[in-house]
ChimeraX commands (.cxc) that place a marker at each C-alpha (Angstrom):
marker #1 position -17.09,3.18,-0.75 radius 0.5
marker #1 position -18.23,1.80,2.82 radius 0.5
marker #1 position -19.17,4.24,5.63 radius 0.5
marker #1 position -18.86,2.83,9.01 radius 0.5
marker #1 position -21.00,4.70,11.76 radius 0.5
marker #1 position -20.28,2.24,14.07 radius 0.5
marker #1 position -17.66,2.26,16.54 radius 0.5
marker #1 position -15.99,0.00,19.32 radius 0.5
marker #1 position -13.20,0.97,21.33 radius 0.5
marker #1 position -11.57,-2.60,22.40 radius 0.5
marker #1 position -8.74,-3.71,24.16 radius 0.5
marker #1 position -9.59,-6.91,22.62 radius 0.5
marker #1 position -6.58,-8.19,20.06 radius 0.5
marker #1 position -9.11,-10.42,18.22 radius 0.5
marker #1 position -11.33,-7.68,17.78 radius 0.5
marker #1 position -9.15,-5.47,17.11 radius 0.5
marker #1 position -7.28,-7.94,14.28 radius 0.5
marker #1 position -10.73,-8.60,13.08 radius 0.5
marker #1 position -11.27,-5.22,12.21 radius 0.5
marker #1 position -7.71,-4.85,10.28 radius 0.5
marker #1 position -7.80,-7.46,8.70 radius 0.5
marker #1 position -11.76,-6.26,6.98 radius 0.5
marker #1 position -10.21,-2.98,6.25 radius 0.5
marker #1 position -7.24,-4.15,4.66 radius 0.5
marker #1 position -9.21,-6.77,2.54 radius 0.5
marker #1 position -11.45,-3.56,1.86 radius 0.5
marker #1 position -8.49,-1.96,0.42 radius 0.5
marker #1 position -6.91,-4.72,-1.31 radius 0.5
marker #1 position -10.04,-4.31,-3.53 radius 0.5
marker #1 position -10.06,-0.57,-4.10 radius 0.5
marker #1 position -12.77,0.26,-1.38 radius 0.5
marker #1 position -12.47,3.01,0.80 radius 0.5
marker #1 position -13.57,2.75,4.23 radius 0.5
marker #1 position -14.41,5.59,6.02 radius 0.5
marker #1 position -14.94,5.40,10.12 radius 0.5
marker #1 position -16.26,7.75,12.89 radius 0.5
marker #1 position -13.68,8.84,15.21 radius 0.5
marker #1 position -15.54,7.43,18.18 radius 0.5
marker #1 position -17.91,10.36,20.77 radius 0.5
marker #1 position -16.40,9.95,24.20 radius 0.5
marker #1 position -13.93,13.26,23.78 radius 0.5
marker #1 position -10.83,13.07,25.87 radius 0.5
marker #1 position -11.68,10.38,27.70 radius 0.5
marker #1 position -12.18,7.82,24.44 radius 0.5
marker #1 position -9.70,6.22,23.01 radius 0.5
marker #1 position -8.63,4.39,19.29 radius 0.5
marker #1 position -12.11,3.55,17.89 radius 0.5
marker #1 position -12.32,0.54,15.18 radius 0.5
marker #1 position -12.35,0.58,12.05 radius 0.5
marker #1 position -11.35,4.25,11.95 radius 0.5
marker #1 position -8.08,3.46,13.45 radius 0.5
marker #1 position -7.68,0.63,11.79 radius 0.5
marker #1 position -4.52,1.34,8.94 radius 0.5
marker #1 position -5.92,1.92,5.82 radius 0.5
marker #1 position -9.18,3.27,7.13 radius 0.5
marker #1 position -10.00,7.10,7.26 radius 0.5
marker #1 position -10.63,8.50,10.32 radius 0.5
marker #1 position -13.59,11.22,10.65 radius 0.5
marker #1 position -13.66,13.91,13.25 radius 0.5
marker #1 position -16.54,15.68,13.81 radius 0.5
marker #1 position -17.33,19.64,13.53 radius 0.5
marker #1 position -19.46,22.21,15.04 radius 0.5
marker #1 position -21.50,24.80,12.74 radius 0.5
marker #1 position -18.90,27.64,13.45 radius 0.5
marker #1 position -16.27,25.06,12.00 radius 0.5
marker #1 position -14.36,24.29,15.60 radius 0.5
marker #1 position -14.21,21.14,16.48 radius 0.5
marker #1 position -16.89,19.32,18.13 radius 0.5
marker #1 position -16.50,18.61,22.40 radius 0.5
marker #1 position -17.44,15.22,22.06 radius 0.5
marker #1 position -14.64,14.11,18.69 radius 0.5
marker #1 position -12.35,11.35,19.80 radius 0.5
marker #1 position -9.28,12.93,18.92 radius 0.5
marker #1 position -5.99,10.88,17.71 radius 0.5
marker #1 position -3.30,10.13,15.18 radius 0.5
marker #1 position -5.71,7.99,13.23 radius 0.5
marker #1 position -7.99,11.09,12.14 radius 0.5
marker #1 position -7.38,12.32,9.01 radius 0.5
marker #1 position -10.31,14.58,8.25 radius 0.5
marker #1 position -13.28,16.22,9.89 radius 0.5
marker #1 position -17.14,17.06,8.55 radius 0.5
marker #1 position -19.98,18.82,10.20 radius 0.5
marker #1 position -21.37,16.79,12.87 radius 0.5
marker #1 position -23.84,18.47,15.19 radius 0.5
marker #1 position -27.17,18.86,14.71 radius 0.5
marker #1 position -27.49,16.79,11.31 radius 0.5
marker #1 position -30.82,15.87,10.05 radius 0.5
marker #1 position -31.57,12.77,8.44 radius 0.5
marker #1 position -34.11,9.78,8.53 radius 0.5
marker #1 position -35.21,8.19,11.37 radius 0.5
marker #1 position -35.11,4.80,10.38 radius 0.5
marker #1 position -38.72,4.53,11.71 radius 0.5
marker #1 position -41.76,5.63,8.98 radius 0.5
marker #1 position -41.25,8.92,7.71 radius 0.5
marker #1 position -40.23,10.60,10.87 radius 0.5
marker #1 position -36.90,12.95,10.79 radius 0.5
marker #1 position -34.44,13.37,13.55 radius 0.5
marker #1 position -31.67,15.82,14.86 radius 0.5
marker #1 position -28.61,13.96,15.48 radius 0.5
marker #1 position -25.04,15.01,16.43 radius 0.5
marker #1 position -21.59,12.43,16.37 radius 0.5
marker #1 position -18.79,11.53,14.21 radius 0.5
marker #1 position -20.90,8.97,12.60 radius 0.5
marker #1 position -23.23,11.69,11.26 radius 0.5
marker #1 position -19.63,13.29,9.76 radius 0.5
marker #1 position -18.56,9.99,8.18 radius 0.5
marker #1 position -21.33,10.09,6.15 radius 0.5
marker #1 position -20.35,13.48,4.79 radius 0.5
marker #1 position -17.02,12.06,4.04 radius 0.5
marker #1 position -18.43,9.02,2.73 radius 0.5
marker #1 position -20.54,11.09,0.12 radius 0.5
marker #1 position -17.84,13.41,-0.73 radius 0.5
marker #1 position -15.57,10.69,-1.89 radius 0.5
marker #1 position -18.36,9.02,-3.60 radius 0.5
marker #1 position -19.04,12.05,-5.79 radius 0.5
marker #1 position -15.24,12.04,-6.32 radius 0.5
marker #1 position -15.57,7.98,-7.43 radius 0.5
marker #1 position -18.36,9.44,-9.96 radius 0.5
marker #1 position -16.11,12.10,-11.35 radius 0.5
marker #1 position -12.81,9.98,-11.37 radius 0.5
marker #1 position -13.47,6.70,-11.41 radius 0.5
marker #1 position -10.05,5.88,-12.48 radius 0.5
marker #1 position -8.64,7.38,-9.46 radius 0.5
marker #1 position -7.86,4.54,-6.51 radius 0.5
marker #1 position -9.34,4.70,-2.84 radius 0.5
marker #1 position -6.10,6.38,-1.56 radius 0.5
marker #1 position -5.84,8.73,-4.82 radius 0.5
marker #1 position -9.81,9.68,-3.96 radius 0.5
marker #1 position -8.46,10.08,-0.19 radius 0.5
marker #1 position -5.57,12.67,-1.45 radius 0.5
marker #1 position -7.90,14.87,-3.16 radius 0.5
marker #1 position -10.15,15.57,0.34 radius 0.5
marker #1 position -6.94,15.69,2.33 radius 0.5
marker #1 position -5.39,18.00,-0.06 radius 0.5
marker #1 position -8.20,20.48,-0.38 radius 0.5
marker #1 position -9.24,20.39,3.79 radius 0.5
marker #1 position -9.28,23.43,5.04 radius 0.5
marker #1 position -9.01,24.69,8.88 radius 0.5
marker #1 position -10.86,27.78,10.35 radius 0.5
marker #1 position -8.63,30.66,10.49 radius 0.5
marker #1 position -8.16,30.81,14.17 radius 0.5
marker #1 position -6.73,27.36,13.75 radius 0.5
marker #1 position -4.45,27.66,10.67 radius 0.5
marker #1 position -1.34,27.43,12.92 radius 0.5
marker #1 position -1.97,24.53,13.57 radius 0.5
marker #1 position 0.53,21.27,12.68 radius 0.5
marker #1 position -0.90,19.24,10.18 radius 0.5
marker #1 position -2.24,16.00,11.01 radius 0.5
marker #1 position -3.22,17.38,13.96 radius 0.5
marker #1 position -4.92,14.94,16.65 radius 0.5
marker #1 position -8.69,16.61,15.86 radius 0.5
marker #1 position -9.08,18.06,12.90 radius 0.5
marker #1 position -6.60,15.32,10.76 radius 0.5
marker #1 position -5.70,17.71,7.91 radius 0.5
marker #1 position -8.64,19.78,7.80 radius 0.5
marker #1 position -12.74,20.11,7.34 radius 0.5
marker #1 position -13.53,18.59,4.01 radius 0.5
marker #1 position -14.40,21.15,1.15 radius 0.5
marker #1 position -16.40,18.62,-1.54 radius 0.5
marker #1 position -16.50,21.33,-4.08 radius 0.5
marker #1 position -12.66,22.37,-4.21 radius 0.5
marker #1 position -11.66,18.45,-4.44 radius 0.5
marker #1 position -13.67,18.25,-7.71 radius 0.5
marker #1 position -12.69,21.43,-9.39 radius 0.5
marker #1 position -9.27,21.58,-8.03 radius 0.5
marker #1 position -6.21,20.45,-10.11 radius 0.5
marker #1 position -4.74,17.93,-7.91 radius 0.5
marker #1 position -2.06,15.38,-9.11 radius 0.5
marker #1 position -3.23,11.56,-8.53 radius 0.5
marker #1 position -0.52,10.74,-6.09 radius 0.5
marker #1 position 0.59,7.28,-5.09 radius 0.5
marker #1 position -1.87,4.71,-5.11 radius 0.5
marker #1 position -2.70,4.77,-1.12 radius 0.5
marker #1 position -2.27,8.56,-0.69 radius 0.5
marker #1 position -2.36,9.51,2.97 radius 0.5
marker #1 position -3.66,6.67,3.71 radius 0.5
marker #1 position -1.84,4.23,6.12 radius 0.5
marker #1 position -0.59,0.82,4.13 radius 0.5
marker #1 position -1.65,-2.24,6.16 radius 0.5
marker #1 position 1.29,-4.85,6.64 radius 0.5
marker #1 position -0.48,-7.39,4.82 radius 0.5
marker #1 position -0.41,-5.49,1.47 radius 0.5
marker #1 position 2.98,-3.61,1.63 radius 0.5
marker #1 position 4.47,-6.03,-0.13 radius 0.5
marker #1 position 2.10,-7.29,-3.17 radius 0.5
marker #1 position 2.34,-11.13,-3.66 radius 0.5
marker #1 position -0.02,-10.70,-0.02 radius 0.5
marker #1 position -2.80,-9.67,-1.97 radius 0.5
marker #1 position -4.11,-8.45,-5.44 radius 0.5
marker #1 position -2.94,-5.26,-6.58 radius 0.5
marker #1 position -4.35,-2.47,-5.75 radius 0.5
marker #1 position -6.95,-1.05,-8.83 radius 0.5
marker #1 position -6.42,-4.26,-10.63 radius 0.5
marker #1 position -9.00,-6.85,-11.26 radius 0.5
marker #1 position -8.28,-11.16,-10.89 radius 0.5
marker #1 position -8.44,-11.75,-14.34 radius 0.5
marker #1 position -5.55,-9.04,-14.38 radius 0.5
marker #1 position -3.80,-10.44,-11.58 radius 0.5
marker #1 position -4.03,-13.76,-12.87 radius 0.5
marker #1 position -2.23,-12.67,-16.26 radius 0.5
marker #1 position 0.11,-10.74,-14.76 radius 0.5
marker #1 position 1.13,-14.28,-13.08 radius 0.5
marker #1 position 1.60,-16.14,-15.70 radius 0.5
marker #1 position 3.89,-13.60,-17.38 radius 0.5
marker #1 position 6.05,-13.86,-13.84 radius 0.5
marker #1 position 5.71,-17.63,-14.23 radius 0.5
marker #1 position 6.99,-17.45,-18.26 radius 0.5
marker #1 position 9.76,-14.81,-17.42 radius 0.5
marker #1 position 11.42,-16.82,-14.89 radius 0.5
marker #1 position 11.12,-20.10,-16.68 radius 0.5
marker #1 position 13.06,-18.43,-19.43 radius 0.5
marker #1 position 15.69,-17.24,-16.83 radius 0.5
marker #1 position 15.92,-21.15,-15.44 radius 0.5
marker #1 position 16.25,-22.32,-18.92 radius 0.5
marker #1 position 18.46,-19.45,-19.86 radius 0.5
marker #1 position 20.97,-20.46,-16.60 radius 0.5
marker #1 position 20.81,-24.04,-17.57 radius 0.5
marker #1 position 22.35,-23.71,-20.80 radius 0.5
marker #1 position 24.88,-21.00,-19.27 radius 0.5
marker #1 position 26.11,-23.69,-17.03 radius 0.5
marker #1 position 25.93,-26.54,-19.43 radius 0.5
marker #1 position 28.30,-24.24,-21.91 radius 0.5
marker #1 position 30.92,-23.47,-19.12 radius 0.5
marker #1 position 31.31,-27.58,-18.22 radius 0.5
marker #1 position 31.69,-28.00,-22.32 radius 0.5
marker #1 position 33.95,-25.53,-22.08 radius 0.5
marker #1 position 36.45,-26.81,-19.01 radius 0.5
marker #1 position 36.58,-30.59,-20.53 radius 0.5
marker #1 position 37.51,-29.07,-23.92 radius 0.5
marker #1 position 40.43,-27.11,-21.89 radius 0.5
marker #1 position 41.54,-30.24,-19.17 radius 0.5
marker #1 position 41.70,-32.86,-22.40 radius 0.5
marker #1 position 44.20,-29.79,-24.60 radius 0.5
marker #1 position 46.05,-29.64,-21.33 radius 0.5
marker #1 position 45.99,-33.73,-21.20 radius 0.5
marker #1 position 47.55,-33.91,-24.97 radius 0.5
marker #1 position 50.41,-31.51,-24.84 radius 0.5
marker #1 position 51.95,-33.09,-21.77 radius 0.5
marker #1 position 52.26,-36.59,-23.57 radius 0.5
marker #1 position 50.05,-38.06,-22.49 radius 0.5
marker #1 position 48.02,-41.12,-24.41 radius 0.5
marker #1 position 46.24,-39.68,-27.23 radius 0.5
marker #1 position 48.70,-37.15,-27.78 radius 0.5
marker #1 position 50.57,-35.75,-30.37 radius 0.5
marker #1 position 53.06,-38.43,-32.16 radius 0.5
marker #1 position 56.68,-38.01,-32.01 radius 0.5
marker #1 position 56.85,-35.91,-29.10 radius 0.5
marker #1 position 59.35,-37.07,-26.43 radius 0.5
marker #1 position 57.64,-38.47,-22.97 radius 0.5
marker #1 position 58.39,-36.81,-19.91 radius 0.5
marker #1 position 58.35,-37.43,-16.65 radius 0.5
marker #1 position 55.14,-35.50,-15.34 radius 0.5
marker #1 position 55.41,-32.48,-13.06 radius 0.5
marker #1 position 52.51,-31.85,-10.99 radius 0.5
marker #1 position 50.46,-28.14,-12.14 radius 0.5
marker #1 position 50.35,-25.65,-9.80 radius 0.5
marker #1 position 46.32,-24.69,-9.13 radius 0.5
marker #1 position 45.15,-22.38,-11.88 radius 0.5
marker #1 position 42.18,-20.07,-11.64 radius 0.5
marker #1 position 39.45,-21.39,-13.65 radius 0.5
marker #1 position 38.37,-18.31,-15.55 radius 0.5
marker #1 position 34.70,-20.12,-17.00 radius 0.5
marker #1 position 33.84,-20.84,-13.17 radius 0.5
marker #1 position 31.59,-17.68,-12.62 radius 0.5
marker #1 position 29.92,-16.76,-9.24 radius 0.5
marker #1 position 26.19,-16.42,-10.31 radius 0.5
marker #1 position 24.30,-14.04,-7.82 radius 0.5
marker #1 position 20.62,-15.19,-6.90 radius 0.5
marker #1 position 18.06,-13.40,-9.38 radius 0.5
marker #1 position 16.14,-10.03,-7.71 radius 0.5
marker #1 position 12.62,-10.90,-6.98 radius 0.5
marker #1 position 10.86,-8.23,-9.62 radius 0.5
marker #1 position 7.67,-8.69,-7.33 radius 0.5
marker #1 position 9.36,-7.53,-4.24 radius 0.5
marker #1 position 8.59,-3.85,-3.23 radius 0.5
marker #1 position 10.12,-1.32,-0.69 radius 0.5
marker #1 position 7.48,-0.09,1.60 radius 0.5
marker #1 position 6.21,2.83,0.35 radius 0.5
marker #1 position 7.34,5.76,2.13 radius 0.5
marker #1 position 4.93,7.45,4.55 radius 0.5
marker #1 position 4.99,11.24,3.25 radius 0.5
marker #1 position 3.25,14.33,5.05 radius 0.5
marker #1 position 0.15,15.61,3.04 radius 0.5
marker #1 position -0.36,18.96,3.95 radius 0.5
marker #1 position -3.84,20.73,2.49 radius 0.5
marker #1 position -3.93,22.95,-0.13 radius 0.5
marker #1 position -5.61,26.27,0.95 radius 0.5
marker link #1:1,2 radius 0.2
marker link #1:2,3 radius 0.2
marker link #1:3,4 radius 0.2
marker link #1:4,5 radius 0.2
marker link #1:5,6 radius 0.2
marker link #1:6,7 radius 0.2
marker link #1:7,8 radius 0.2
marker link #1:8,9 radius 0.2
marker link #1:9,10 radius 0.2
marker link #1:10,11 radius 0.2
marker link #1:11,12 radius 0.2
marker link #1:12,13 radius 0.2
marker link #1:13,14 radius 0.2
marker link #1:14,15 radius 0.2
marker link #1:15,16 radius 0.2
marker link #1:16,17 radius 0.2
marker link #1:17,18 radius 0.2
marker link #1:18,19 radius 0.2
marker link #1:19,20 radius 0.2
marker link #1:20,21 radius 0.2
marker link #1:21,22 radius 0.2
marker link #1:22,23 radius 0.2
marker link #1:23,24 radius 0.2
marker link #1:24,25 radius 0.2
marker link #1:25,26 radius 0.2
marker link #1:26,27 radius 0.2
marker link #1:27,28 radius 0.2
marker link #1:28,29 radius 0.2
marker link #1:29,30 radius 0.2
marker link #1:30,31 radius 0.2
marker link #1:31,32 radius 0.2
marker link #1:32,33 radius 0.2
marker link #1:33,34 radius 0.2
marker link #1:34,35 radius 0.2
marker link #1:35,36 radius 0.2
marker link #1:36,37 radius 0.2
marker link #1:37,38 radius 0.2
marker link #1:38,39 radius 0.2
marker link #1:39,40 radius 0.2
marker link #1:40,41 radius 0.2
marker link #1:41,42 radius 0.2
marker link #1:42,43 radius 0.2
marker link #1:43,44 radius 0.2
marker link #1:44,45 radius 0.2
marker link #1:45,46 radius 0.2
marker link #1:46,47 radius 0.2
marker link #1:47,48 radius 0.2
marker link #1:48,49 radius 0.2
marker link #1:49,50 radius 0.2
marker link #1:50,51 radius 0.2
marker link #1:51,52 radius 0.2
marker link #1:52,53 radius 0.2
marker link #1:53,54 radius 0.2
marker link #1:54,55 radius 0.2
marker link #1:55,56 radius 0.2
marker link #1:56,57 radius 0.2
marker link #1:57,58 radius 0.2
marker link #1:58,59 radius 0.2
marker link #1:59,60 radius 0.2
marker link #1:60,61 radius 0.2
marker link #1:61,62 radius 0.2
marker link #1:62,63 radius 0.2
marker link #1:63,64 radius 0.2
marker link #1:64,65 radius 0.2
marker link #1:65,66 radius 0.2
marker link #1:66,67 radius 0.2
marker link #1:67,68 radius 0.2
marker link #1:68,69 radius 0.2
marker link #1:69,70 radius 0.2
marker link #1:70,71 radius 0.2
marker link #1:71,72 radius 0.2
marker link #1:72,73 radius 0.2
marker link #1:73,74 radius 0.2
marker link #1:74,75 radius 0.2
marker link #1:75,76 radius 0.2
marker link #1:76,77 radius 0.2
marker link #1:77,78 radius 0.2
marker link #1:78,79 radius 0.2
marker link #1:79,80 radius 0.2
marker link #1:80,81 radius 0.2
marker link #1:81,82 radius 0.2
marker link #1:82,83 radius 0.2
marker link #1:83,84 radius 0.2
marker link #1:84,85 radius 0.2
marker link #1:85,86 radius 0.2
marker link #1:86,87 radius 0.2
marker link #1:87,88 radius 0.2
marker link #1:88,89 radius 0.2
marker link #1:89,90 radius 0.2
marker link #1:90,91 radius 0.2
marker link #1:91,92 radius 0.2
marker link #1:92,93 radius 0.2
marker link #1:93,94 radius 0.2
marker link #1:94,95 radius 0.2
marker link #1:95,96 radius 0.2
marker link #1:96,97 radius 0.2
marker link #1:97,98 radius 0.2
marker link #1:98,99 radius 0.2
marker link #1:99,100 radius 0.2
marker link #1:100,101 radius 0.2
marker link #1:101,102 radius 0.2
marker link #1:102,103 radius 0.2
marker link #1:103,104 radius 0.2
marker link #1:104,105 radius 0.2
marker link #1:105,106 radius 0.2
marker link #1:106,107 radius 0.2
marker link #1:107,108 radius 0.2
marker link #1:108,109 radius 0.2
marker link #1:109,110 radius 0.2
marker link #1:110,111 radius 0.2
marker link #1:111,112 radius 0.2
marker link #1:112,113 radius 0.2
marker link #1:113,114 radius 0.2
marker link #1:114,115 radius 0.2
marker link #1:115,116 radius 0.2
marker link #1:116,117 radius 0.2
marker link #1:117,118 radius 0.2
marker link #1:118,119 radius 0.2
marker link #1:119,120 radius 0.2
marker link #1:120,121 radius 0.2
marker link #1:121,122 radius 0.2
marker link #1:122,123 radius 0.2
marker link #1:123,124 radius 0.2
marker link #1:124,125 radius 0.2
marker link #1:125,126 radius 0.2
marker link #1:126,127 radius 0.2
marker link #1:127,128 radius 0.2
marker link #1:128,129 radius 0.2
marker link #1:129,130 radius 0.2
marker link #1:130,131 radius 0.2
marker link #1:131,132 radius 0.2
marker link #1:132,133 radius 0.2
marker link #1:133,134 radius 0.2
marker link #1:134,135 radius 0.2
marker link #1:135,136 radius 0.2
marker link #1:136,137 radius 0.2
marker link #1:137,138 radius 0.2
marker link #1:138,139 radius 0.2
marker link #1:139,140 radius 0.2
marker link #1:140,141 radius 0.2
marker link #1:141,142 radius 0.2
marker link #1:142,143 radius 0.2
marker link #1:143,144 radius 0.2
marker link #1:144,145 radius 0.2
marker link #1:145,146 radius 0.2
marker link #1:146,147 radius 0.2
marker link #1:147,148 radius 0.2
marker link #1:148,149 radius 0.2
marker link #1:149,150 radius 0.2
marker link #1:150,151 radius 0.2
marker link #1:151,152 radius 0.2
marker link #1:152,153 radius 0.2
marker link #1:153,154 radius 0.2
marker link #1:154,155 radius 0.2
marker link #1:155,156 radius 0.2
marker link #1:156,157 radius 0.2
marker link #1:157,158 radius 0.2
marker link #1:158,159 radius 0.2
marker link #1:159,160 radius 0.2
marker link #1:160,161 radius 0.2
marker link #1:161,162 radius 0.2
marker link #1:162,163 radius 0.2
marker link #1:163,164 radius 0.2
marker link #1:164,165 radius 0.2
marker link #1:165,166 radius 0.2
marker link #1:166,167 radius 0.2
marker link #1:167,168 radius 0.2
marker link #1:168,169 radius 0.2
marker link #1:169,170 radius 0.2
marker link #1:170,171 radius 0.2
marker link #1:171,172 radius 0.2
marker link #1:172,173 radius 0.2
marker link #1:173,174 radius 0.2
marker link #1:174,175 radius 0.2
marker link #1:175,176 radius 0.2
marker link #1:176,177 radius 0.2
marker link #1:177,178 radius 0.2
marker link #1:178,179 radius 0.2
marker link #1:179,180 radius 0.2
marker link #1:180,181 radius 0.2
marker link #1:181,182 radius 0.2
marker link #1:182,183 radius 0.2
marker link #1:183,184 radius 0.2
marker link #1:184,185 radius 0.2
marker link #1:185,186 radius 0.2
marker link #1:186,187 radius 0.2
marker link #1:187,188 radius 0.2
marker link #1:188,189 radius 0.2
marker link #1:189,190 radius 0.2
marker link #1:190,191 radius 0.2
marker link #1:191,192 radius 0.2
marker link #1:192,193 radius 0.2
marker link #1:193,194 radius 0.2
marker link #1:194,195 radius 0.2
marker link #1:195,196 radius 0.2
marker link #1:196,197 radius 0.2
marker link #1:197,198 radius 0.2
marker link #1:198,199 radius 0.2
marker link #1:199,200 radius 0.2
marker link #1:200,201 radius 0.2
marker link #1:201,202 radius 0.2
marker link #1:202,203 radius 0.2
marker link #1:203,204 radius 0.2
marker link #1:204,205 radius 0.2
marker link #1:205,206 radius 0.2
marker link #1:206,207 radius 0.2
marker link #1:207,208 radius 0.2
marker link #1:208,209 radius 0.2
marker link #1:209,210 radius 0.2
marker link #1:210,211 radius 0.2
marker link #1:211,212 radius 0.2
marker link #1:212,213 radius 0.2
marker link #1:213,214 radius 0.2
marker link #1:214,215 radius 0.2
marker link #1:215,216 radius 0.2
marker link #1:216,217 radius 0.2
marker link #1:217,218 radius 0.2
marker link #1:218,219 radius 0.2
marker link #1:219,220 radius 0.2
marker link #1:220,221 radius 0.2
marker link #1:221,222 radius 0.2
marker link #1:222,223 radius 0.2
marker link #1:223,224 radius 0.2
marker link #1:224,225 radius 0.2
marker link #1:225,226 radius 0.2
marker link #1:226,227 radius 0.2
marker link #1:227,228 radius 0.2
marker link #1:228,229 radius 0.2
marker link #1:229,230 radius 0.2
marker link #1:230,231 radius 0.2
marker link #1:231,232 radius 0.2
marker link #1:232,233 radius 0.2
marker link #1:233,234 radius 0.2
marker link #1:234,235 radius 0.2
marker link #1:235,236 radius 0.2
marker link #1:236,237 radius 0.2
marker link #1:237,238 radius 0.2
marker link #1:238,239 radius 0.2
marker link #1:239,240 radius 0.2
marker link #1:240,241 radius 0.2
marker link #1:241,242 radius 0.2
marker link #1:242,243 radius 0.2
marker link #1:243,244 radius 0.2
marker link #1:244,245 radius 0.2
marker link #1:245,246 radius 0.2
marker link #1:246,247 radius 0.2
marker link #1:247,248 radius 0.2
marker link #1:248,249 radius 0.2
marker link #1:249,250 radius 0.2
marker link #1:250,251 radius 0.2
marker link #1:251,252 radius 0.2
marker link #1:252,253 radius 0.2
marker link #1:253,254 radius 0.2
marker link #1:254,255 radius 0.2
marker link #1:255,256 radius 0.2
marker link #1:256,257 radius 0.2
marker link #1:257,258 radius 0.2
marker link #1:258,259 radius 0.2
marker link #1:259,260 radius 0.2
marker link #1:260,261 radius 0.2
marker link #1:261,262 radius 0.2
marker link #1:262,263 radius 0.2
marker link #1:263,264 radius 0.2
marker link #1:264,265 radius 0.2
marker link #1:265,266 radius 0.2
marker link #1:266,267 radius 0.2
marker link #1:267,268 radius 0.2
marker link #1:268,269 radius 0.2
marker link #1:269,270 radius 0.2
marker link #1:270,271 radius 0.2
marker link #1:271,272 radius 0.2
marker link #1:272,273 radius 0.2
marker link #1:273,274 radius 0.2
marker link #1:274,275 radius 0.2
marker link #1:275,276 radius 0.2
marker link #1:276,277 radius 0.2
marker link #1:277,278 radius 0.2
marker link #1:278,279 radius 0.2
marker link #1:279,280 radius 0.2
marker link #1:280,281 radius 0.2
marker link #1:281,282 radius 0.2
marker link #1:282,283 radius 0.2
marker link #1:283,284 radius 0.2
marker link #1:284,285 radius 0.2
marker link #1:285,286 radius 0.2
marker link #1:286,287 radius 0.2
view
């Protein structure tokens, strides 16, 4: 799990690649980064790495559960955590201070999801994303509200419900957003599985088609057998040398074409490693 306080809002594309590129690799291993929305309110924009696709975005909330003034809001916030007012460590001796941000919310998030790690550690980043966006919950005076919505994502985390709750596991991203690079999967390892894993799974590919090659190769070795067998029989009945004895020569008559029925059209082979992208689904809370 990797909790990201810190945030940059860049117009910069090589900082802003840099930063999609870390979460994706993140990803491609399993890890779950979670990223503050950014503090600036209306007037911010897309903060990195919370916007960056794979990430999840954190918004953060007041005590009374409404957002917070100061929340970045956009499509690239998927939940939101108390955030004003948050004690913690200073960072300096054994002083304690008040602080209030998004940052102070990812860590909420962060923690939530790790407790979910402890509890199902079979369950992949995005899987252990679907259980906090499936049990977020809204404050009632905001339950009309269309889910993601630009502020809250899909709702206020609720740590307890998403490790008592029965929630199926889901895909293996969840709601989170695939990055390009690993939609399809010879771009990077697959997701939950180890190299040693990848590396077998391989050399199976490498075996499987190497049967298929060999396979072909005798296919089309069979049907050439099979059309000189079939041009000499035509060769002998027409009288030709080498044919049958006593049979009267005559004068040959050119064939009209016939249709070869050994010469097959062979369609390429389907790459088995070649996914659709997975479809982006709504993921509404549970209440």
């Amino acid at each position: 799990m990797i909790s990201v306080s810190m945030c940059f809002d860049s117009t910069d594309p090589r900082q802003i690649e840099a930063a999609n590129e870390a979460v994706a690799y993140a990803l491609s291993r399993d890890v779950l980064v979670v990223g503050g929305a950014g503090n600036e309110g209306d007037k911010g924009g897309k903060c990195y790495p919370a916007a960056s696709p794979g990430a999840l975005g954190v918004g953060a909330v007041k005590n009374d559960g409404f957002i917070w003034e100061g929340s970045n809001p956009g499509d690239f916030v998927s939940l939101a955590a108390p955030g004003t007012h948050i004690v913690s460590a200073s960072g300096s001796g054994n002083e304690y201070r008040s602080g209030t941000g998004t940052s102070d919310a990812t860590a909420y998030v962060a923690a939530a999801a790790a407790l979910l790690r402890s509890k199902f550690p079979d369950l992949t980043a995005g899987q252990i994303a679907n259980r906090l966006v499936k049990t977020a919950a809204l404050p009632d005076a905001e339950k009309g509200l269309s889910l993601p919505d630009k502020r809250y994502g899909y709702g206020i985390i609720q740590p307890l419900a998403a490790l008592k709750e029965d929630i199926p596991a889901g895909s293996n991203y969840g709601p989170l957003t695939v990055p390009e690079s690993l939609k399809e999967k010879s771009a990077a390892p697959a997701i939950g599985m180890s190299d040693e894993e990848q590396a077998r799974a391989d050399r199976k590919a490498i075996i499987a088609w190497t049967v298929i090659g060999v396979g072909g190769l005798a296919v089309i070795g069979l049907i050439v057998l099979l059309i000189a067998k079939r041009s000499r029989r035509n060769s002998n009945q027409t009288g030709a040398p080498g044919g049958r004895a006593g049979y009267p020569q005559y004068a040959q008559q050119p064939f009209p074409p016939q249709h070869n029925p050994y010469q097959q059209q062979v369609s390429p082979h389907q790459n088995p490693y070649q996914h659709p992208t997975p479809p982006h689904s709504q993921w509404p809370p549970q209440q």
